[in-house]
TIBA-519551 format. One record per residue: residue number from 1; residue in three letters; x, y, z of N, C-alpha, C, CB in turn. Coordinates in steps of 0.02 Angstrom, whole numbers, padded with zeros to 5 digits. Each point is the difference from the previous one (the first is absolute). Glycine has a CB too. Layout:
<drendrens>
<drendren NUM 'ALA' <X Y Z> <X Y Z> <X Y Z> <X Y Z>>;
...
</drendrens>
This chain:
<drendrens>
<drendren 1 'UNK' <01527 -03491 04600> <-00050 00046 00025> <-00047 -00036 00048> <00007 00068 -00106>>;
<drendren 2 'UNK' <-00048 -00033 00151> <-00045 -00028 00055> <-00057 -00020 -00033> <00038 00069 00090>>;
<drendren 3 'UNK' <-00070 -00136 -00074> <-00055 -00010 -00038> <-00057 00050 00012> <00037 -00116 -00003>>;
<drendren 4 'UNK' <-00106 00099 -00027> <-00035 00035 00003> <-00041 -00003 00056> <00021 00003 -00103>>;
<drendren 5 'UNK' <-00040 00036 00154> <-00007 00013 00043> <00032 00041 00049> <-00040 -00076 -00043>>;
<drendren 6 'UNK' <00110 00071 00030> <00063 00037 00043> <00010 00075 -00020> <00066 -00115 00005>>;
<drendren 7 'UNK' <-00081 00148 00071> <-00013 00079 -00003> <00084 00037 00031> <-00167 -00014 00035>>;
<drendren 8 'UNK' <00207 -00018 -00044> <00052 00031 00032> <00082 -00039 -00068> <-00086 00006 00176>>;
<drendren 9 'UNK' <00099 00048 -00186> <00063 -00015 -00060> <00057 00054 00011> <-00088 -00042 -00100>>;
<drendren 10 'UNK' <00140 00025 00097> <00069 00039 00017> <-00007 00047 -00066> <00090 -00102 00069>>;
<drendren 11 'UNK' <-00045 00172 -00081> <00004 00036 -00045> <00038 -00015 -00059> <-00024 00061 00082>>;
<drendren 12 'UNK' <00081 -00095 -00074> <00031 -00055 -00052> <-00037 -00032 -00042> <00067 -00020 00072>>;
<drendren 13 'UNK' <-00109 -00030 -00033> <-00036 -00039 -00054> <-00079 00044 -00037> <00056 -00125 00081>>;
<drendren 14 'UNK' <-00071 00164 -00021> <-00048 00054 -00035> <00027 00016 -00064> <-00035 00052 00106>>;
<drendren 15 'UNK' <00078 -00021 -00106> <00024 00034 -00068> <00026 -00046 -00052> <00031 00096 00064>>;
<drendren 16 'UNK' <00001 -00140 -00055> <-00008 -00067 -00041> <-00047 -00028 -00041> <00051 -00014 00074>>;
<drendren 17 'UNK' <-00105 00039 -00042> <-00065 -00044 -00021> <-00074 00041 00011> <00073 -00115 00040>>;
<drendren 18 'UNK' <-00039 00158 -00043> <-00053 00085 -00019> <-00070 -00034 -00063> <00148 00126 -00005>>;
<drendren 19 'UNK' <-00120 -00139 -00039> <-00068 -00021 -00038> <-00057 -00078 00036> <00091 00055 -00124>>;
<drendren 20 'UNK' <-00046 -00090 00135> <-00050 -00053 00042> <-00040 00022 00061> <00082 -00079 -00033>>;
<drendren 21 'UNK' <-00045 00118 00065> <-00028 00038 00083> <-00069 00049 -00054> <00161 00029 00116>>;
<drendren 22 'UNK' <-00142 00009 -00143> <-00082 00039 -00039> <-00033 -00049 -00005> <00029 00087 -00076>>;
<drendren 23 'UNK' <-00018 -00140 00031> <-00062 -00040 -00037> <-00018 -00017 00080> <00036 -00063 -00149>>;
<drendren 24 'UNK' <-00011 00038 00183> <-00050 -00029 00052> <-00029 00057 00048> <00068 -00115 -00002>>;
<drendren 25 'UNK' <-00039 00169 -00007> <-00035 00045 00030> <-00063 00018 -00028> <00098 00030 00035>>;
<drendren 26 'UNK' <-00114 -00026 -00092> <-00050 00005 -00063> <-00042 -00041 00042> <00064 00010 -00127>>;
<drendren 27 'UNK' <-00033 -00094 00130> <-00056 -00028 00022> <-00043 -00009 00044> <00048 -00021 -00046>>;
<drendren 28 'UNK' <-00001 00076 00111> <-00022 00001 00078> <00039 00006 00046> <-00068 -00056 -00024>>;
<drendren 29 'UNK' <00144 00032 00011> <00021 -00042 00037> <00057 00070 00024> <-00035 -00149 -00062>>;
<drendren 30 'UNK' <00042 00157 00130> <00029 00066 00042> <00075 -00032 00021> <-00132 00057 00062>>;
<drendren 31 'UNK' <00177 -00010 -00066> <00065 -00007 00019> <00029 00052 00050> <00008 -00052 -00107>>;
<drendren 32 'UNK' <00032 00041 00142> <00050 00044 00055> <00067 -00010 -00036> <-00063 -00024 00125>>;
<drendren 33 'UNK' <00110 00066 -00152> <00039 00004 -00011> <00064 00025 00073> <-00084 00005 -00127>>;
<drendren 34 'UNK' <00140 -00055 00130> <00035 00002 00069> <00050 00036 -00047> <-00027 -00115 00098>>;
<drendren 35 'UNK' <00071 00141 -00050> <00068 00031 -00005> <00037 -00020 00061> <-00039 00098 -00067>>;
<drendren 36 'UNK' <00091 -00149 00087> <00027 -00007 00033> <-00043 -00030 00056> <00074 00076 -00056>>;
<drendren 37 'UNK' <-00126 -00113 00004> <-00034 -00024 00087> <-00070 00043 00009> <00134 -00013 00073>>;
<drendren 38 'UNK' <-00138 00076 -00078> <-00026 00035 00021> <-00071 00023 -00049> <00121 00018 00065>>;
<drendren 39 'UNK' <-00167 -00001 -00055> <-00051 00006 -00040> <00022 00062 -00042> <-00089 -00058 00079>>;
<drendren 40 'UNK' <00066 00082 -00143> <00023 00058 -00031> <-00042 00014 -00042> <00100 -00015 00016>>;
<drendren 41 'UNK' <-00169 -00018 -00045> <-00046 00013 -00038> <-00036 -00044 -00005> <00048 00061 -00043>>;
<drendren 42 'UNK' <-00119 -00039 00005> <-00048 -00060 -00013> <-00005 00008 -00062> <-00064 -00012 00096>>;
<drendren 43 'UNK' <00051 -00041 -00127> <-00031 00005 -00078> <-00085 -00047 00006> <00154 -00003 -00075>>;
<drendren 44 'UNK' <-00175 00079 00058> <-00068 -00030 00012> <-00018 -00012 -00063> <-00034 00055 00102>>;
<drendren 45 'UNK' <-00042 -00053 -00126> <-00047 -00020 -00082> <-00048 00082 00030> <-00025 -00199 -00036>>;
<drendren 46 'UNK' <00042 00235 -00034> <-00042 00080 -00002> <-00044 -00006 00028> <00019 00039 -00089>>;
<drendren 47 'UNK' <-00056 -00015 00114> <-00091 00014 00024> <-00040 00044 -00067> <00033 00022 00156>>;
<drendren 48 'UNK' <-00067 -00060 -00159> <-00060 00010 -00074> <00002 00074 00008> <-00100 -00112 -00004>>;
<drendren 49 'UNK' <00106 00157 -00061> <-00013 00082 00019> <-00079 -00008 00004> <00109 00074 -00072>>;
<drendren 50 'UNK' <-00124 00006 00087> <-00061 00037 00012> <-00054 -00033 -00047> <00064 00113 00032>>;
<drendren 51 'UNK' <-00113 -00114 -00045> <-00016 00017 -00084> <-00043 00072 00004> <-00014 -00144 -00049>>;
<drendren 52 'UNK' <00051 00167 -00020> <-00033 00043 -00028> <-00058 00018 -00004> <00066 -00020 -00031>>;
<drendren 53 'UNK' <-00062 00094 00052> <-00086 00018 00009> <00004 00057 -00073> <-00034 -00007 00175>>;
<drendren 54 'UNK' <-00062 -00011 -00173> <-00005 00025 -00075> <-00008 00088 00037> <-00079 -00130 -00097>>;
<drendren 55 'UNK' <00047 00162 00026> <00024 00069 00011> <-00076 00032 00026> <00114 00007 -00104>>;
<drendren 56 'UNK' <-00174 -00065 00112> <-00066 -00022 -00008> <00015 00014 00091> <-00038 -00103 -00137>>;
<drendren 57 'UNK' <00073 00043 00165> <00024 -00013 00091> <00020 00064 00034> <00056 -00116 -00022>>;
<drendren 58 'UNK' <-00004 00129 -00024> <00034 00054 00053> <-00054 00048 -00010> <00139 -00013 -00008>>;
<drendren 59 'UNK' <-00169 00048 -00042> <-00033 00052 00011> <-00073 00003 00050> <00063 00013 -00114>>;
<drendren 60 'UNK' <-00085 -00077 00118> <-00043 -00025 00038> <00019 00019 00076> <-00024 -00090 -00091>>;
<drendren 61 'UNK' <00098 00052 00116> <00029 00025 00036> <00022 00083 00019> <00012 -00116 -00030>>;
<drendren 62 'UNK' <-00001 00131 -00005> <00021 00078 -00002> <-00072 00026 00031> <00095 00010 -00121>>;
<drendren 63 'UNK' <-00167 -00025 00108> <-00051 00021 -00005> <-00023 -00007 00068> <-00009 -00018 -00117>>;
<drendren 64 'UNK' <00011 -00037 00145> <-00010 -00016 00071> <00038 00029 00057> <-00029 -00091 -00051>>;
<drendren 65 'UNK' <00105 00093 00018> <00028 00058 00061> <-00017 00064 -00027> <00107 -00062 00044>>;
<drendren 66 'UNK' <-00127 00108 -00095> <-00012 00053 -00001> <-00054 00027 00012> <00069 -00014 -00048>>;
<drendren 67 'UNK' <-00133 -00036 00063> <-00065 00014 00021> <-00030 -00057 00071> <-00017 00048 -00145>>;
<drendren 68 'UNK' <00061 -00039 00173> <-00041 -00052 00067> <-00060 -00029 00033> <00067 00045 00011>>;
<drendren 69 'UNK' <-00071 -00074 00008> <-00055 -00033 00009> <-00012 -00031 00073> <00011 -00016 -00123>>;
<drendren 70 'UNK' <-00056 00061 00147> <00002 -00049 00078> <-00091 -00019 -00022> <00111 00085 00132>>;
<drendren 71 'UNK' <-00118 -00140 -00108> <-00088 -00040 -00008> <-00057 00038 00049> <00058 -00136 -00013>>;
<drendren 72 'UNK' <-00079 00164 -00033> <-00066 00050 00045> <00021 00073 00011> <-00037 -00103 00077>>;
<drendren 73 'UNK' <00097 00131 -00107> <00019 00071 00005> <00000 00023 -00079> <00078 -00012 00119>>;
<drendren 74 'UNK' <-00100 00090 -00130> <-00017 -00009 -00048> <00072 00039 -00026> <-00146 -00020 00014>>;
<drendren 75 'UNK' <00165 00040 -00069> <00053 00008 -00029> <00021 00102 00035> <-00041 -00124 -00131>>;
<drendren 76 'UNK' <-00023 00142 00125> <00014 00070 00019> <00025 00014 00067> <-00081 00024 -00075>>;
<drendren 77 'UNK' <00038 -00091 00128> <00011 00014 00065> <00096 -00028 00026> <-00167 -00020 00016>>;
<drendren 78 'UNK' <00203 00008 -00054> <00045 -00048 -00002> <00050 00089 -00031> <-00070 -00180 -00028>>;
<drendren 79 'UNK' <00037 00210 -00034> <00034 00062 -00015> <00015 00032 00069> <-00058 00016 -00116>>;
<drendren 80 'UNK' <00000 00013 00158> <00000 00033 00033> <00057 -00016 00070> <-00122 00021 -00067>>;
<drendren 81 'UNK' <00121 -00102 00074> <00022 -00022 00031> <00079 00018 00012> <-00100 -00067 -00025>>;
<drendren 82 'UNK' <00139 00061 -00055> <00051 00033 -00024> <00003 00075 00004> <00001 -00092 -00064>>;
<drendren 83 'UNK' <-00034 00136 00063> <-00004 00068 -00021> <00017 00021 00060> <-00082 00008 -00090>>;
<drendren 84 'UNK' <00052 -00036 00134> <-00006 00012 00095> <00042 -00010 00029> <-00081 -00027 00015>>;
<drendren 85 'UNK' <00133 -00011 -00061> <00068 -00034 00055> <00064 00075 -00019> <-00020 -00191 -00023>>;
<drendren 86 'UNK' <-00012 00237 -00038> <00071 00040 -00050> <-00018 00043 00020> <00032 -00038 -00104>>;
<drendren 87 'UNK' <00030 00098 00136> <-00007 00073 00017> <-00019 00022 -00050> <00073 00016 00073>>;
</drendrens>
């Protein structure tokens, strides 16, 4: 196998050595998988998910797009603003 550092590995030995190629992917370490020479995939390391928003966030959120806010307009003039645009 390519030592560590080496981002390019044939599909043969990829699959050969499927569990060593993860662990070092775990650790960072990015691969191009060739087919005949030719590039055919990457094996990258996941990207951290989202984190979780509490139910505290989103509704907070929910609250701000359902009541807008421009700085120095007051909430009614912002209604009207809407009301004026609807046949």
């Amino acid at each position: 196998m390519a030592t560590v550092g080496t981002s390019t590995i044939g599909i043969f030995e990829a699959k050969t050595r499927l569990s060593e190629i993860v662990r070092l992917v775990e650790a960072g370490e990015r691969f191009t998988i060739t087919v005949r020479g030719r590039a055919a995939a990457e094996v990258v390391p996941v990207q951290p998910a989202r984190p979780v928003r509490s139910a505290e966030e989103i509704e907070a959120a929910y609250q701000r797009l359902r009541n807008p806010r421009i700085k120095g307009v007051s909430h009614e003039t912002i209604r009207a603003w809407i009301e004026e645009g609807r046949p």
